[in-house]
N, C-alpha and C positions, 0 to 999 in steps of 0.2 A: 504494500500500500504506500508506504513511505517515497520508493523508487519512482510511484506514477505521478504523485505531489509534485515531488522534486523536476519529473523528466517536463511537466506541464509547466511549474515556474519558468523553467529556461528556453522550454520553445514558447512564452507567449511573452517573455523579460517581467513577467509579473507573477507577487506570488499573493494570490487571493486571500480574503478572509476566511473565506469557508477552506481552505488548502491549509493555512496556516492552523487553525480552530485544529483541525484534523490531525494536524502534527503533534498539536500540544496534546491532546490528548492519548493519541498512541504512545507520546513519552511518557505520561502521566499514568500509564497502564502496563506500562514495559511489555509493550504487544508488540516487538520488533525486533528482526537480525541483528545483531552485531554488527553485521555489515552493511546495512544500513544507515549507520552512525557517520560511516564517510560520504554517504549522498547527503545528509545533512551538514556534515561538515563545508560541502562544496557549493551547496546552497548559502550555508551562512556566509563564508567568504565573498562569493559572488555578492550579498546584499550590502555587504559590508566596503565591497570597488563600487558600487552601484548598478554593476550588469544586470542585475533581478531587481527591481523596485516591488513596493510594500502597497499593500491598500491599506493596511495598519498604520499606528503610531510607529514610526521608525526605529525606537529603543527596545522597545518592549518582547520583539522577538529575541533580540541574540540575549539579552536578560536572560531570558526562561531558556536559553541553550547555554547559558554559560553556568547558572547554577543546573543545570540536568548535567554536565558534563564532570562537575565537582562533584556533584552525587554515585557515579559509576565508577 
């Protein structure tokens, strides 16, 4: 699930509310591969050059990926 977020962010350069909602949640439920973790990581990075722009408040993702990442 995580994979098809991520592959839809980068072919559309936006990553949705309803995509983002989705993420947090599946992290929030540890309902994901491991490997996984690195299409997130390459999402985050990208939001962070600004290749993927946000419908969200701009902080508030890589927050919840920064403390998820501290927790694992």
């Amino acid at each position: 699930m995580i994979y098809a977020l991520v592959k839809s962010a980068f072919e559309t350069g936006c990553l949705s509310v309803a995509s983002e909602s989705l993420i947090r949640q599946i992290l929030a439920i540890r309902s994901f591969q491991s490997s996984e973790m690195e299409a997130i990581a390459k999402l985050e990075a990208a939001l962070k050059r600004g290749e993927v722009q946000r419908e969200a408040c701009p902080s508030t993702l890589l927050e919840s990926f920064a403390v998820f990442h501290k927790s694992v």
